[in-house]
N, C-alpha and C positions, 0 to 999 in steps of 0.2 A: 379735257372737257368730258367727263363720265355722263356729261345730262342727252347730249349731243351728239350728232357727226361733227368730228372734229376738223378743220378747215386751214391746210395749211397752201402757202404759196412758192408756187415754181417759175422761178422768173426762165424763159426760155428764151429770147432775148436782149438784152440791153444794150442801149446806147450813152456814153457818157453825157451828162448835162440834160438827160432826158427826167421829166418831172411827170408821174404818174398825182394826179390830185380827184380824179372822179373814183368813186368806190368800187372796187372788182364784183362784179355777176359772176356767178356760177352758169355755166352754158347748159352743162349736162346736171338733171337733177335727180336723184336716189328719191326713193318712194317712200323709203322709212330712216330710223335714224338709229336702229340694230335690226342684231338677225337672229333669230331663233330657228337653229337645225333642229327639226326635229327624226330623233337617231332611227325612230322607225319608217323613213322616207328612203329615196335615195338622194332626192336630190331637191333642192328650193329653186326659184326662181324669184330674181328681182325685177322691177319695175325701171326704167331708164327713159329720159325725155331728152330731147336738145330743146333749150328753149330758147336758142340761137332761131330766128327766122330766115336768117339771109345764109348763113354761113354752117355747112357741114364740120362736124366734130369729131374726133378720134376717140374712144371712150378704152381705157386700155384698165382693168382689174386685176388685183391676185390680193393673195390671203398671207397674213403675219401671223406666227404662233405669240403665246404669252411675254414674250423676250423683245417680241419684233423683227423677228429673223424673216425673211421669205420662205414660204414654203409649199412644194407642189403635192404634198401627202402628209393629213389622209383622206385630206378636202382638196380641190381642184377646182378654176373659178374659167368657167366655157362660155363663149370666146375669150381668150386673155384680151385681147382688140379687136374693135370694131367699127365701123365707119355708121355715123347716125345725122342723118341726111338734114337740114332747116325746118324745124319746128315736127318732128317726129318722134316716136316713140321707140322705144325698143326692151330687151329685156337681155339679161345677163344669169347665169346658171350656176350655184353652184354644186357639184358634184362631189359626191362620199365615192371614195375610192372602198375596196374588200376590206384594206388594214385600217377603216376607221372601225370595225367591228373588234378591234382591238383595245379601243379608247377605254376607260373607268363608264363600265354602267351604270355606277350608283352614283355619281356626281355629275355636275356638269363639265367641260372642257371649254376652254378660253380660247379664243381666235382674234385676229383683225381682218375687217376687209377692206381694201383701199379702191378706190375708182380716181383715176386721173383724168382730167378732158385734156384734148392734144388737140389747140385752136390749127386750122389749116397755115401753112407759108405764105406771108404777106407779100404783096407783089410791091408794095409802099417803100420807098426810102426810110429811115428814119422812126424807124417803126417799135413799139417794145408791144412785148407780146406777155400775155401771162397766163399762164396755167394753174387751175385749181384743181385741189385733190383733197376727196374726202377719206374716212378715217372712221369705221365705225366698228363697235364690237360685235363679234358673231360666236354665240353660246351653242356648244352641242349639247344637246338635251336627249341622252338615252331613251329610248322609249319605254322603259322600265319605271321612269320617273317624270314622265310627261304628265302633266293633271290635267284629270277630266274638269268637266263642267262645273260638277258639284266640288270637285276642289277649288276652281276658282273661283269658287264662291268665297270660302276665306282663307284669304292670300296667305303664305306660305310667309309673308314678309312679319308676319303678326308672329313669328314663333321667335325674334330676335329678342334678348333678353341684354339688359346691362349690368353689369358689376363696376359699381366703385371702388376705385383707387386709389387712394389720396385725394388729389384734387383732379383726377380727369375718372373718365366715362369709358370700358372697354363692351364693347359692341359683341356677342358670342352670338354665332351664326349658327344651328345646329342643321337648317336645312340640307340638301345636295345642290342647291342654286345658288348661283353670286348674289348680291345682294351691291344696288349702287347705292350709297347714301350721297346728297344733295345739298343738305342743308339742315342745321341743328337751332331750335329754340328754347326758350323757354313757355311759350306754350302757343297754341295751335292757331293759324293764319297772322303770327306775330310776327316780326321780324328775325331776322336770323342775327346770332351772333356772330359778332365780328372777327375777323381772323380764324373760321372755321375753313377748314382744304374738304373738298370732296372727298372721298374713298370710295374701292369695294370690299368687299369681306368675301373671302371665297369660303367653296361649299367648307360648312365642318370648320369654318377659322373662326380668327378673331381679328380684331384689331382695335385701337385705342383712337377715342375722337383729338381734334387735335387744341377745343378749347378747354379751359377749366368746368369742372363738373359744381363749380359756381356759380357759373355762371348760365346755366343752365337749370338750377335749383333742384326739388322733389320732383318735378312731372318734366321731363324731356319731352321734347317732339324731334322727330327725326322725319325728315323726308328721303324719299326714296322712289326709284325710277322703274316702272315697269315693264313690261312686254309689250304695252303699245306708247312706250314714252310718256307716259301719264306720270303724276307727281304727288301722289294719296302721300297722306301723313300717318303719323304713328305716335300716339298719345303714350306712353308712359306713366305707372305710379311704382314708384320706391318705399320698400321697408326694408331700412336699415342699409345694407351697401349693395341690394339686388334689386332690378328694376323689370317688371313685366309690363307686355303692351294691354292698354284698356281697350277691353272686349270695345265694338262699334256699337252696340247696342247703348253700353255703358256712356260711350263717349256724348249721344246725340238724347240721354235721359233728361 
């Protein structure tokens, strides 16, 4: 899920013949749904809640590189656990170690952060228990390449250009920032074509959409996922087998 904290389930215990039928809450809830290091900090701090009322929660973190490996350097995530008391707050840390000053300045750097809640030991017979654990991306963003204000004014997302290829659409990212795309149309607040897969496009890449460039006609729309989760779109016009985005001005003439 590129749009998203991604949501997977930990069964911690089970009983045979036992039938879960009501839908799993999240106990402990994250504040946002990525992360943006910024390289000139040293460190971010996230938002954590239990929204358990009755029942204290284990809230246990750490960080995956691009691969999904564990890993304690060049970021470090303070406290790894933590106890977060019925219907409280709390906050979790994470930390640039010296050798993150190592990382590619001119691009961004790829990360996961996972948050598990860890429900307390049921005193109940018979019991099944389940643990949720989010899953969300965390982009280092050199301070080299951070944008001021008047940059985000116009998004950096507006610089993606497409090339035709036979029958599909290859996406060139010239930015230093990943890039998530969401959702592909054929034109703007329309329905998305069918059978399209999310992607990202890392800094400086490419990659290819996964429907036909038919099906999508002269004017793509590509959606795509922001710094605050937001889902702005991206109007498209093609001549010949090269597609640039229409200026905002243009789009709303």
């Amino acid at each position: 899920m590129p749009n998203s904290a991604l949501k997977t389930v930990v069964m911690v215990v089970s009983l045979l013949g036992a039938v879960v039928s009501q839908q799993v809450l999240a106990a402990i809830a994250l504040d946002r749904t990525r992360v943006i290091f910024d390289g000139g900090q040293n460190s971010v701090s996230l938002s954590l809640s239990n929204q358990n009322e009755q029942l204290p929660y284990l809230a246990q973190g750490w960080l995956e590189d691009e691969q999904g490996n564990k890993i304690q350097s060049p970021l470090i995530v303070l406290p790894p656990v933590q106890r977060i008391e019925p219907g409280k707050p709390s906050q979790i840390k994470i930390q640039a170690l010296p050798v993150a000053k190592q990382l590619p300045q001119d691009r961004e750097s790829l990360y996961y952060f996972n948050l598990r809640e860890i429900p307390p030991k049921s005193n109940k017979p018979n019991t099944l228990q389940i643990a949720l654990q989010t899953r969300i991306k965390l982009f280092y963003r050199p301070a080299a390449i951070m944008p001021s204000r008047a940059d985000m004014a116009t998004p950096w997302q507006d610089k993606l250009t497409l090339t035709r290829e036979g029958d599909k659409y290859r996406v060139n990212n010239p930015t230093p920032y990943y890039i998530t795309i969401i959702d592909a149309g054929s034109k703007k607040d329309g329905e998305g074509v069918k059978g399209f897969e999310p992607f990202m496009v890392a800094p400086k890449g490419q990659a290819t959409l996964t429907v036909s460039a038919a099906s999508l006609g002269n004017s793509p729309v590509l959606t795509y996922i922001n710094d605050y989760g937001g889902r702005p779109q991206l109007t498209f016009s093609c001549s010949g087998s090269s597609c640039q985005v229409v200026p905002e001005e243009k789009k709303t003439s």
